[in-house]
C-alpha positions in Angstrom: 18.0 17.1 28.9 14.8 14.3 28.5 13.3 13.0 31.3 15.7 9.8 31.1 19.6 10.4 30.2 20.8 6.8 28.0 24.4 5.9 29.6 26.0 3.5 27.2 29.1 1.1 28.6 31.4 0.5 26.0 33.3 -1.7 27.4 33.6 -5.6 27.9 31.4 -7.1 31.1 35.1 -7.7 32.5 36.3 -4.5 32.4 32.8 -3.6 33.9 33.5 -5.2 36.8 36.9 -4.2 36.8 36.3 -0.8 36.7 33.3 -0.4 39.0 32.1 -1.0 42.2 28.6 -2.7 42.4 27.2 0.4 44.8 28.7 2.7 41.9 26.8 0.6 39.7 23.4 1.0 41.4 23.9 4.3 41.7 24.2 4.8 37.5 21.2 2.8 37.2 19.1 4.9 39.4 19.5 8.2 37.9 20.1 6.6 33.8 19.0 4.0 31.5 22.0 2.7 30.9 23.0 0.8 28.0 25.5 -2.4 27.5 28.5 -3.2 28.2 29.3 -4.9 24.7 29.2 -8.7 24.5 32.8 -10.6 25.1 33.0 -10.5 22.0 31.7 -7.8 19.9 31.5 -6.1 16.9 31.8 -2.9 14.7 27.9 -3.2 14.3 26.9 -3.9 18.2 29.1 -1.0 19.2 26.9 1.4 16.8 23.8 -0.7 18.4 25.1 1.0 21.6 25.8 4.1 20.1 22.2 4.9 18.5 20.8 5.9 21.5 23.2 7.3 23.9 23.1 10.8 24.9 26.5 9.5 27.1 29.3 7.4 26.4 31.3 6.0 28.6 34.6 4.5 27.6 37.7 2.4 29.1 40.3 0.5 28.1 39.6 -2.0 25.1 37.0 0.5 23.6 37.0 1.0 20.2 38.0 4.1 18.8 35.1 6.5 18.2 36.0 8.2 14.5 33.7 10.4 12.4 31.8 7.6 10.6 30.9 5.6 14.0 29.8 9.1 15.1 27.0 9.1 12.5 25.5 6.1 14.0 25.2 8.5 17.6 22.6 11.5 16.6 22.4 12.0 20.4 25.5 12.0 21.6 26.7 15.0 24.5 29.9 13.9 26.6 32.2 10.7 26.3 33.3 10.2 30.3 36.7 7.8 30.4 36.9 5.6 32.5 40.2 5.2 32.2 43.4 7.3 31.6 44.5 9.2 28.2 41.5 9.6 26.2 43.4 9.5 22.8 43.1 5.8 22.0 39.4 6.5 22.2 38.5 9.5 20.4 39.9 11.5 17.2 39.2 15.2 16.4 35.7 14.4 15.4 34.3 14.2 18.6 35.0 17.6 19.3 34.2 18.8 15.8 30.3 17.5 16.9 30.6 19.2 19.9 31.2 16.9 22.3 32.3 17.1 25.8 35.4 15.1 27.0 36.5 14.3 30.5 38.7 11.9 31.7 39.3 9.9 35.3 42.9 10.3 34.6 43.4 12.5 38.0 42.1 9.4 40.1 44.9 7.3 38.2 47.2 9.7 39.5 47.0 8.8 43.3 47.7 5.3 42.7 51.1 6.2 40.1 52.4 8.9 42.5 52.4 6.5 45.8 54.0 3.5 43.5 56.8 6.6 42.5 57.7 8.2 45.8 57.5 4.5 48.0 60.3 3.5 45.2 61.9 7.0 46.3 62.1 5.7 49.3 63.2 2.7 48.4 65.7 3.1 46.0 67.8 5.5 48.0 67.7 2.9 50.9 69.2 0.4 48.8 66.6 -2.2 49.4 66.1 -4.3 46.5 70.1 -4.9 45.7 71.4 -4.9 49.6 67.7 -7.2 49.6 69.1 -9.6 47.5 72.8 -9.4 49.0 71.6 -9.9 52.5 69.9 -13.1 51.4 72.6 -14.3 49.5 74.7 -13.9 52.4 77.2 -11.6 50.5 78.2 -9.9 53.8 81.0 -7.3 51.0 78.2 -6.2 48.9 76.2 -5.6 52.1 78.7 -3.2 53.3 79.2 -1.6 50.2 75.3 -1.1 49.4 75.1 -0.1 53.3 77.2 2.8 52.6 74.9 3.9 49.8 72.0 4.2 52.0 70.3 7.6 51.7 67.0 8.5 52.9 63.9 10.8 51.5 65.5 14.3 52.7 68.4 17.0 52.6 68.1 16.6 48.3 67.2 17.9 45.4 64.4 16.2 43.8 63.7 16.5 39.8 60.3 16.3 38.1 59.9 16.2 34.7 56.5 17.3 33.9 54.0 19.0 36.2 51.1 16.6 34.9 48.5 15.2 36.7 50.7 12.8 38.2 53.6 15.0 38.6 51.3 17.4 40.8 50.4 14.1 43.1 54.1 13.5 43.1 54.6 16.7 44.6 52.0 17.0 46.8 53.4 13.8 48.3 57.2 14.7 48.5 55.5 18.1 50.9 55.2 15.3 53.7 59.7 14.6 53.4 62.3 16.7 55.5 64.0 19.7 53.8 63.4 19.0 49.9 63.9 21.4 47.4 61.6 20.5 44.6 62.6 21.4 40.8 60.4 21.1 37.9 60.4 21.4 34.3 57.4 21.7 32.2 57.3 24.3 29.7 53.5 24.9 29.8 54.4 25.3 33.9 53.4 29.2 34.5 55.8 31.2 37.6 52.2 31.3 39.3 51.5 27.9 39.0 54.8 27.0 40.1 54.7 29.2 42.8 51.6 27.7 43.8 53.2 24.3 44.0 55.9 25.3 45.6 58.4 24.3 43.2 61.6 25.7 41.6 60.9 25.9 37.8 64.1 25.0 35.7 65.3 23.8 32.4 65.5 20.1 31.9 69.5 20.1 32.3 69.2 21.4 35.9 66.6 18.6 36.5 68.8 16.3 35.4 71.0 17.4 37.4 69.2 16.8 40.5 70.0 13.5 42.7 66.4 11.9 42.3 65.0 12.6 38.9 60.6 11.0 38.6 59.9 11.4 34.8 55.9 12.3 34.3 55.8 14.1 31.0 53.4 12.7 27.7 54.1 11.1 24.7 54.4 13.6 22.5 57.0 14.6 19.2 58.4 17.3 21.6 59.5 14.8 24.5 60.8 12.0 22.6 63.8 10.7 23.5 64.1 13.6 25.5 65.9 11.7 28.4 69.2 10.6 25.9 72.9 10.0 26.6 73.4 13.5 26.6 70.8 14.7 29.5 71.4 11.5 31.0 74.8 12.3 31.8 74.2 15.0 34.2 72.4 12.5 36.6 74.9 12.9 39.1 76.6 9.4 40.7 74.6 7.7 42.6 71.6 9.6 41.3 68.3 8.3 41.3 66.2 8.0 37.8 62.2 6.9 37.7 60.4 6.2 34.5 56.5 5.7 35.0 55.5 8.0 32.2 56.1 6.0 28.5 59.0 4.5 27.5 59.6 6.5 24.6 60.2 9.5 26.6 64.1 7.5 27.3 66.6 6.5 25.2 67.1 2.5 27.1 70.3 1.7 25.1 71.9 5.4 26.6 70.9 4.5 29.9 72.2 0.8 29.8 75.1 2.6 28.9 75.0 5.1 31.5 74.2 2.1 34.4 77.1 -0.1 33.2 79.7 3.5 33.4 79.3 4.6 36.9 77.2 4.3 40.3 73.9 5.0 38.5 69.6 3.6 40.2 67.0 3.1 37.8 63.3 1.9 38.3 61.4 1.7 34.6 57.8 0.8 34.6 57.3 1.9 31.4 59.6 0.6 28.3 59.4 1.3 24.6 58.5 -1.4 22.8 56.7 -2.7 26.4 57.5 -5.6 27.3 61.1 -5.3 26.3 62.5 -8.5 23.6 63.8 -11.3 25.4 67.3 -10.0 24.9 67.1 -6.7 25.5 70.1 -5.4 27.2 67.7 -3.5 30.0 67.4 -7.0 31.5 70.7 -7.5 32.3 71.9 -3.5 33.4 73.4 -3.1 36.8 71.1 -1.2 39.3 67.9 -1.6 37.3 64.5 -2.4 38.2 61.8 -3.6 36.0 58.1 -3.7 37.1 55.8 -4.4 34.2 53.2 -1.2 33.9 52.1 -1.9 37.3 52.5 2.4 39.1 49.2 3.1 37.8 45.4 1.5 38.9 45.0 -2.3 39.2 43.0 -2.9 41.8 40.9 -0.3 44.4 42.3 2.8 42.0 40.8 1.3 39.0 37.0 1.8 41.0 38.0 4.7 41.9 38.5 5.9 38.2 35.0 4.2 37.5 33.5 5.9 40.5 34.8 9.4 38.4 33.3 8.7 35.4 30.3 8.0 36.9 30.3 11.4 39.1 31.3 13.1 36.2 27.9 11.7 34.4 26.0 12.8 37.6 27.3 16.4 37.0 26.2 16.1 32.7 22.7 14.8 34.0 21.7 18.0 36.7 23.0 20.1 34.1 26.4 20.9 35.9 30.1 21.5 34.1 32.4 18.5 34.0 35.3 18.4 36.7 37.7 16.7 34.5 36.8 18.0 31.0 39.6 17.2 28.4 39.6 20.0 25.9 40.7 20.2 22.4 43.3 22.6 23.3 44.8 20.3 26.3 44.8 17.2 23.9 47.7 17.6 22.4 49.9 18.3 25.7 48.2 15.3 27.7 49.6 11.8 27.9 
């Protein structure tokens, strides 16, 4: 590598700060010559400006995507770092046709999505946000009906559809409940890996079929719709169903459906098209909640993704492996 390695932000100052803490900062500057972020608002022609020189690129949400004929404009160009999560609205196959090295700070997103989906675990099975709302409005029946719902984290079967990054963190989270037997389906899950996990690995019926089912599979052709009136219906009464993956993974008008047939809990953070329409039947189903893409980094997990990225360029500079390399082969599979 030359003496000085050019870091490039290709982001706006807002998401800068967003993303980063000011000591992470400092610590980029010391060991780069770091480029950017882009001006408020930029152009095609200052992000090839940016790109001219940088042996690094690092990315986050709101960067343009980097296609073969921007790529011309970066002769130097070794590893794009994402500061964010799914690389794929950044990059095309290009990148790795040229060679370069891809890693992501999905994993650090992960933490934040996995504590939103196991506190709603917890809180959906105690009832609280409809015998909440009851208790307030004084509705002493619905109380005592809700009250006899109550369940807690433990003695049950808990579904988990996907054993991505965030599906992992889910399970390494659930280890910490009372008596839980764990059941996963992911195709691409190997008996050793699930052995490792400490999961049951089953087909996507029998994790349907368990009584709290947390959806973290990607977007891709082979899981659409994959969660449709037909798998839906094994969610047993009174079962639990948690969407913080994308919303195309569910068919919402089958699950209205589903909600407005028989005890049925659902907490969506994800919707396809997101936000719902103003009339969309999801805001009216029984026993829904609606949060608006909040699961995943906001706040302190965002820095933490930043604080990736950056120890991922801190690897690329002493001449080290990435940590978090996305692959050619893994790109199609990821979120």
């Amino acid at each position: 590598m030359p003496s000085r390695t050019i870091v490039a932000l290709a982001m706006s100052p807002d998401m800068c700060k967003r993303m980063f803490r000011i000591e992470d900062l400092v610590r980029l500057h010391a060991m780069a010559s770091v480029r950017g972020p882009l001006p408020v608002h930029h152009t095609i022609d200052d992000y090839r400006k940016l790109l001219a020189e940088a042996h690094v690129l690092m990315t986050g949400w709101g960067t343009p995507r980097l296609t073969a004929p921007l790529l011309v404009d970066a002769p130097r160009l070794k590893l794009v770092t994402h500061s964010a999560g799914s690389v794929k609205g950044v990059l095309d196959d290009s990148v790795y046709e040229r060679g370069v090295r891809v890693t992501t700070a999905a994993s650090a997103n992960a933490t934040a999505v996995a504590q939103y989906t196991v506190a709603m675990m917890v809180s959906m099975l105690k009832q609280v946000p409809w015998i909440g709302a009851a208790y307030a409005r004084a509705d002493t029946d619905d109380v005592r009906r809700r009250r006899g719902a109550v369940r807690e984290l433990m003695d049950m079967d808990i579904g988990i559809i996907g054993a991505s990054r965030v599906g992992r963190e889910v399970i390494a989270m659930l280890k910490q409940y009372p008596r839980l037997t764990i059941k996963c389906y992911d195709p691409y899950l190997s008996p050793a890996d699930a052995e490792q996990l400490g999961v049951i690995s089953v087909s996507l019926q029998d994790c349907c079929r368990c009584e709290v089912v947390s959806v973290h599979a990607p977007n891709i052709p082979e899981t659409h719709r994959m969660l449709n009136a037909r798998t839906l219906s094994l969610l047993p009464d009174h079962g639990i169903l948690i969407n913080t993956a994308r919303g195309a993974l569910l068919d919402e008008d089958a699950l209205v459906a589903e909600l407005n047939r028989r005890p049925l809990y659902a907490c969506l953070d994800v919707t396809d098209p997101e936000p719902p329409a103003q009339d969309s039947t999801l805001r009216s189903a029984p026993n829904l909640i609606l949060t608006p893409h909040i699961a995943g980094a906001i706040q302190q997990a965002c820095r933490d993704m930043g604080r990736l990225a950056i120890e991922e360029v801190t690897r690329f500079i002493h001449g080290e492996p990435p940590l978090h390399e996305v692959t050619r082969d893994m790109l199609p599979t990821q979120a």
